[in-house]
C-alpha positions in Angstrom: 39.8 6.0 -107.9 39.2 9.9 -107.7 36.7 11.1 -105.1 34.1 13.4 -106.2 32.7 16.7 -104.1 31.5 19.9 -105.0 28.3 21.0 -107.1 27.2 18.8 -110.2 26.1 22.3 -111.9 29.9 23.4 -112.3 31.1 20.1 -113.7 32.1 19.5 -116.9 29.6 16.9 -119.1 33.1 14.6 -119.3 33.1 15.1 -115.5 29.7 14.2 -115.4 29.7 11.0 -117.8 32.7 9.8 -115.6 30.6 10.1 -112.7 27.7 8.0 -114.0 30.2 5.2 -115.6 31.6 5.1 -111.7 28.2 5.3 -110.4 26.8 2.5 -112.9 24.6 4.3 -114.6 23.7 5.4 -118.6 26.2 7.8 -119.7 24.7 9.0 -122.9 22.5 12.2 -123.7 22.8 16.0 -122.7 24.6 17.5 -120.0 21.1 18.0 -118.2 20.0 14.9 -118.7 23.2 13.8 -117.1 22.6 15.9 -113.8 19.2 14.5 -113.5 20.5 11.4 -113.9 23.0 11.2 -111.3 20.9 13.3 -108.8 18.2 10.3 -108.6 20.6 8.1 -108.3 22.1 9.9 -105.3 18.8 10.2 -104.2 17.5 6.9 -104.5 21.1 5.5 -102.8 21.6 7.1 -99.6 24.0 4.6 -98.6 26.5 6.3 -101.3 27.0 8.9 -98.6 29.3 6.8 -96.4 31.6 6.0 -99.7 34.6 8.5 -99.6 34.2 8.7 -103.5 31.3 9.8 -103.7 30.5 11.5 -99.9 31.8 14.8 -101.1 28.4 14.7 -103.5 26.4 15.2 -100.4 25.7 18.5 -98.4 26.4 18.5 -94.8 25.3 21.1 -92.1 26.6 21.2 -88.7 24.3 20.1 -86.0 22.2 22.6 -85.0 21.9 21.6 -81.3 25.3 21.3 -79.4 26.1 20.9 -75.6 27.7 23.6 -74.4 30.7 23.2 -72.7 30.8 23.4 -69.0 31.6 26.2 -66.9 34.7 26.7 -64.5 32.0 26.8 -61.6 30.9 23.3 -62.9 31.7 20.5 -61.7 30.3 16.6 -62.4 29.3 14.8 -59.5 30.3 10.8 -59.5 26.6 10.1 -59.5 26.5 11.4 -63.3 25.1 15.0 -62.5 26.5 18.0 -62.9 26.7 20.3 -60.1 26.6 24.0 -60.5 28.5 25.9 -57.8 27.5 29.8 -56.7 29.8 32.1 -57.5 30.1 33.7 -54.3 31.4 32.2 -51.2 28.4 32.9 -48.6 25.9 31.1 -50.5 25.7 27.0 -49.9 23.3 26.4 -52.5 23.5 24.1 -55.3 21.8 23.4 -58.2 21.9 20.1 -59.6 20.9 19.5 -63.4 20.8 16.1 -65.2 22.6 15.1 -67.7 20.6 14.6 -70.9 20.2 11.1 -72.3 22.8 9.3 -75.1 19.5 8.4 -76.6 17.9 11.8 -77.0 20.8 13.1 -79.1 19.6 12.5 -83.4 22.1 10.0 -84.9 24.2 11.8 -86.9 23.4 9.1 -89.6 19.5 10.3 -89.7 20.5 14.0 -90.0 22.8 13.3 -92.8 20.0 11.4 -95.2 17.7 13.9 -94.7 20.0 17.4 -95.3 20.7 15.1 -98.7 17.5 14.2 -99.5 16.9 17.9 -99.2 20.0 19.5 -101.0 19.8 16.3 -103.9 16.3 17.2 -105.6 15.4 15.5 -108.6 15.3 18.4 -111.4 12.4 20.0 -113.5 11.4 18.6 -115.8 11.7 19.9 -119.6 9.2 22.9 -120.9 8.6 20.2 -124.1 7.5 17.4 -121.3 5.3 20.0 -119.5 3.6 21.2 -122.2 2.9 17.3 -123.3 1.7 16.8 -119.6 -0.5 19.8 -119.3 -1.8 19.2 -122.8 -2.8 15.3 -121.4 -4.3 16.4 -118.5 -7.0 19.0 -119.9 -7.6 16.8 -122.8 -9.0 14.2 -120.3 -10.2 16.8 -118.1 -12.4 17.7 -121.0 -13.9 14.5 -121.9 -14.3 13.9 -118.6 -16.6 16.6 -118.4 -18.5 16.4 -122.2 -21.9 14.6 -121.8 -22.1 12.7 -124.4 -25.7 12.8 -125.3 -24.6 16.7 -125.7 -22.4 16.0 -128.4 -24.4 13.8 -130.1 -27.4 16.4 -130.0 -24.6 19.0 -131.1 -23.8 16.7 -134.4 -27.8 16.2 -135.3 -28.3 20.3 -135.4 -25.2 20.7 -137.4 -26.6 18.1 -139.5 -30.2 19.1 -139.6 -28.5 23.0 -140.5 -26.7 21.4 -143.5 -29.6 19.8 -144.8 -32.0 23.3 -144.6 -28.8 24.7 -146.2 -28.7 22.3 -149.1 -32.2 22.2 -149.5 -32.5 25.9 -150.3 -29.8 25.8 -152.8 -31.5 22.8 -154.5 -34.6 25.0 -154.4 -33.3 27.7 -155.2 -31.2 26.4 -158.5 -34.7 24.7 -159.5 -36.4 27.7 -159.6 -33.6 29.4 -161.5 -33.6 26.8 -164.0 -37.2 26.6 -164.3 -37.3 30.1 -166.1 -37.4 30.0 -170.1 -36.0 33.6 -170.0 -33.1 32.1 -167.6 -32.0 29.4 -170.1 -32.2 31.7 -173.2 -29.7 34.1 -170.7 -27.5 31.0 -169.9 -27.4 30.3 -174.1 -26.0 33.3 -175.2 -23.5 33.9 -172.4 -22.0 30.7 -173.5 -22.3 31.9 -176.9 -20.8 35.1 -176.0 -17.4 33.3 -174.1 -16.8 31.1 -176.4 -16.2 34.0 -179.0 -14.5 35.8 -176.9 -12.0 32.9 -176.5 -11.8 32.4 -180.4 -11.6 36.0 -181.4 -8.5 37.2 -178.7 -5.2 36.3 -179.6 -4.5 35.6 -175.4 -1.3 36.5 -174.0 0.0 34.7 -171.3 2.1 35.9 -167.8 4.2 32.9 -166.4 5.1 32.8 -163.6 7.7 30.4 -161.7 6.8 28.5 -158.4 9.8 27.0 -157.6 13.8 27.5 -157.9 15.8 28.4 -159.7 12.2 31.1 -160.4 12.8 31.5 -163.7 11.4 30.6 -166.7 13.8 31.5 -169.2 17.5 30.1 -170.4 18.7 33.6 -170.6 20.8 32.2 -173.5 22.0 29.0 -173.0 20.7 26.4 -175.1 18.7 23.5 -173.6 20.7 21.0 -176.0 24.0 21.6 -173.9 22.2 20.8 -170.2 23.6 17.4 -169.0 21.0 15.5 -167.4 22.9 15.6 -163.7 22.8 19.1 -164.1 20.0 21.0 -162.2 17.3 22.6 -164.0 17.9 25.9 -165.2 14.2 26.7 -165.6 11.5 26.1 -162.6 9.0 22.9 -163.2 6.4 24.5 -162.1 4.8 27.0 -164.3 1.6 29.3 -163.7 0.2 30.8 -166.5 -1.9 33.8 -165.8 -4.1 34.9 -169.4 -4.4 38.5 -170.4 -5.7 40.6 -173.2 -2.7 42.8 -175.1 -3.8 46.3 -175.4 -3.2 46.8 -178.9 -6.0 44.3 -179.9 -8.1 46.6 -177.5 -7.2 49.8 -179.5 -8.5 48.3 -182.7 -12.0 48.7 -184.0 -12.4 45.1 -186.0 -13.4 43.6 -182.2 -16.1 46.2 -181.8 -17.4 46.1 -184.8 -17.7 41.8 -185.4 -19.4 41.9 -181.4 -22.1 44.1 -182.5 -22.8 42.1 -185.8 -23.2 39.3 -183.5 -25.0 40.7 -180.9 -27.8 42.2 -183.3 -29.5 38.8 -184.3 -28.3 37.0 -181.4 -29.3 39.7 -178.6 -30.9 42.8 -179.7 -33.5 41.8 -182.5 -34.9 39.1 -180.4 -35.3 41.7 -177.1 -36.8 43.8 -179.0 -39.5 41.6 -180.7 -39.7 40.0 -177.4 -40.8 42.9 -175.5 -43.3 44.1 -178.4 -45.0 40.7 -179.1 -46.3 38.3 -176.9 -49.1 35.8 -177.1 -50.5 36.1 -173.3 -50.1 39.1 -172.4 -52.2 38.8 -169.4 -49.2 36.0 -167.6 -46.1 36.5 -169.1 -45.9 39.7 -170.8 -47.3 41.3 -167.9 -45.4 40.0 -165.6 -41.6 40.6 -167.0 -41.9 42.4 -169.8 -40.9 40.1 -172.5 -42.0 36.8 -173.7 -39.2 34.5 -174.0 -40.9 32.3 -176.7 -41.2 35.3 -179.0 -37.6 36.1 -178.5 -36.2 32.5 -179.5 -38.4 32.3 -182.5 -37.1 35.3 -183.7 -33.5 34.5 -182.6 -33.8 31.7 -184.7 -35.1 32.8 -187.8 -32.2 35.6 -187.8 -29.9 32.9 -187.0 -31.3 30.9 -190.6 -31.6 34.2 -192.4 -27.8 34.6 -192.7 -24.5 35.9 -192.0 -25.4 39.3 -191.2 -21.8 40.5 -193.2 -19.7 37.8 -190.9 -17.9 34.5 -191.6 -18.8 32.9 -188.6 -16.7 30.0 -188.8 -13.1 32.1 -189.8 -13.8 35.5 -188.0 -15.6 34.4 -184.4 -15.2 30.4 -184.8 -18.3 29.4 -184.3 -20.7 27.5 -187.1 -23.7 28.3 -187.7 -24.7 24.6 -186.7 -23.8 25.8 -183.2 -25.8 29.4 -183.2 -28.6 27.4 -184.2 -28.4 24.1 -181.4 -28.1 27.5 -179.0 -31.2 29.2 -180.2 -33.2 26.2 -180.8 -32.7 25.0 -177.1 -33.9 28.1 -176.1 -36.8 27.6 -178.1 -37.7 24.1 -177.3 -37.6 25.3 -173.2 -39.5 28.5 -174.0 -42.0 26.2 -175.6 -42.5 23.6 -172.8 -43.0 27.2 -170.9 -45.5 28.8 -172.8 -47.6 25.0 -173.1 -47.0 24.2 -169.4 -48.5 27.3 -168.0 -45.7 28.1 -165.9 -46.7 27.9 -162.2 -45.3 29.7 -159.6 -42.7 27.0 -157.3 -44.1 26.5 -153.6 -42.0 29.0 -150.7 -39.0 27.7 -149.6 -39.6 25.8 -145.9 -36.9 24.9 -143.6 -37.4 21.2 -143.2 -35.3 19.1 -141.3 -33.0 16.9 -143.2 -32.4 15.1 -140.2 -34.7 13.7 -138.4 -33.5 13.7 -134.5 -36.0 10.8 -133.4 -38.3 8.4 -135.5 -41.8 8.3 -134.9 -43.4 4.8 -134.7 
């Protein structure tokens, strides 16, 4: 079998999954994965170092601390130390140094496994495990550190908020609602749309929302599409209503809203604001008396036609004009008997109640 040296970043991945089937190990995935792979192996297996296959895998430095080599004026004694002799003649001096221990020299074995576990580093990891890892840690790092009574107190005030907030739109919509002049307003705008609705021939802007985006055959009849064939108009359809401008440039519209709006609108204002039956409490106080205005609404309503046929030109019966000013009557009534009294302030009470008294 081949041995292997050199670097595992300038190998091949086919290189590399050779490697790891020699080496025992999994063979599959990237070539990154592979490197990793096969470095923690080498790391884990030191004793792969001494196999001449795979000791090339391994880096190797020199040893840093050789003996140096004796000197011509050195000479070893037969005791085992070596003698240094002077270099000039006069001079009977010696000096004698001894020779340094077998045992202090670092096996060559030691130096070896630990330039490799130095040069054979396990790589990064990837950014997607990091970010998984960092993510993990403050998560816990932040629980760790929430109190939970905190969080608990945190979900009672945004509770106890929601409950003000819904309290002083319940308050708010019964105070609307408790006004007879607010009713008869609610009446006749739903008069008012409905007619609208009737009366305009509506156009309508479609508009595709998904493919092919259009919503046309641009001349292909549908009787030809084949079932397996894909749709040659979108599925999904909006359809935006608008008013065409030549039904705004005629006068017919004008002319059939202000017939309605005299005995539905402007005889009963005007009544309403002239005549009122406590004019020390209501009159006063708004400047028209809403039970005035709904009797007189609904006598114009049972005095006729007023020059339109209600049921052809704005398709609405007179059945319904009447249901519509009678309920405005009846709640106008209930008013006027009633006394209407003023609702109390709006008060920011707790919905919630934090702790229960005993």
């Amino acid at each position: 079998m081949a041995a292997y040296s050199g670097s595992l970043a300038s190998k091949k991945k086919q290189d590399l999954q050779d490697l790891a089937s020699d080496l025992g190990i999994d063979t599959s995935g990237t070539k990154d994965d592979l490197q990793e792979r096969i470095k923690r192996h080498l790391a884990e297996h030191q004793e792969l170092a001494q196999d001449p296959r795979f000791s090339g895998l391994y880096s190797r430095k020199k040893p840093a601390n050789r003996q140096p080599s004796m000197s011509i004026n050195e000479n070893v004694e037969p005791s085992g130390q070596v003698v240094q002799r002077p270099h000039t003649r006069q001079s009977q001096a010696v000096t004698v140094f001894p020779v340094t221990n077998e045992s202090e020299i670092p096996d060559v074995q030691q130096a070896e496994e630990r330039i490799a576990e130095e040069a054979v580093a396990i790589a990064p990891q990837s950014p997607t495990r990091s970010i998984i890892e960092f993510v993990s840690k403050k998560t816990q790092e932040v629980l760790a550190a929430t109190d939970p009574d905190a969080v608990v107190e945190v979900v009672r005030e945004k509770g106890r908020v929601a409950g003000q907030e819904v309290n002083k739109g319940t308050t708010w919509l019964k105070r609307f609602l408790s006004n007879a002049n607010n009713i008869t307003s609610l009446t006749i705008v739903a008069e008012l749309l409905y007619i609208l609705y009737t009366v305009i021939p509506w156009q309508y802007y479609q508009i595709p929302l998904n493919a092919p985006y259009t919503t046309r055959y641009d001349g292909i009849s549908p009787v030809t599409i084949m079932p397996e064939d894909p749709p040659l108009v979108s599925t999904r359809i909006a359809s935006i209503p608008y008013i065409p401008h030549t039904f705004l440039t005629q006068p017919t519209i004008y002319s059939t809203l202000i017939l309605w709006a005299l005995p539905t609108l402007l005889i009963p204002l005007c009544f309403g604001g002239l005549v009122s039956f406590k004019p020390g409490h209501a009159w006063s106080a708004s400047g028209q008396d809403a039970l005035t205005a709904a009797i007189v609404r609904l006598a114009c309503v049972f005095a006729g036609d007023w020059g339109l046929d209600w049921s052809n030109e704005l398709g609405i019966s007179q059945k319904w004009r009447i249901l519509s000013a009678s309920l405005a009557g009846a709640f106008s009534l209930a008013e006027a008997i009633g006394g209407r009294a003023p609702l109390p302030p709006v008060v920011d009470t707790p919905a919630v109640e934090s702790e229960t008294e005993e």
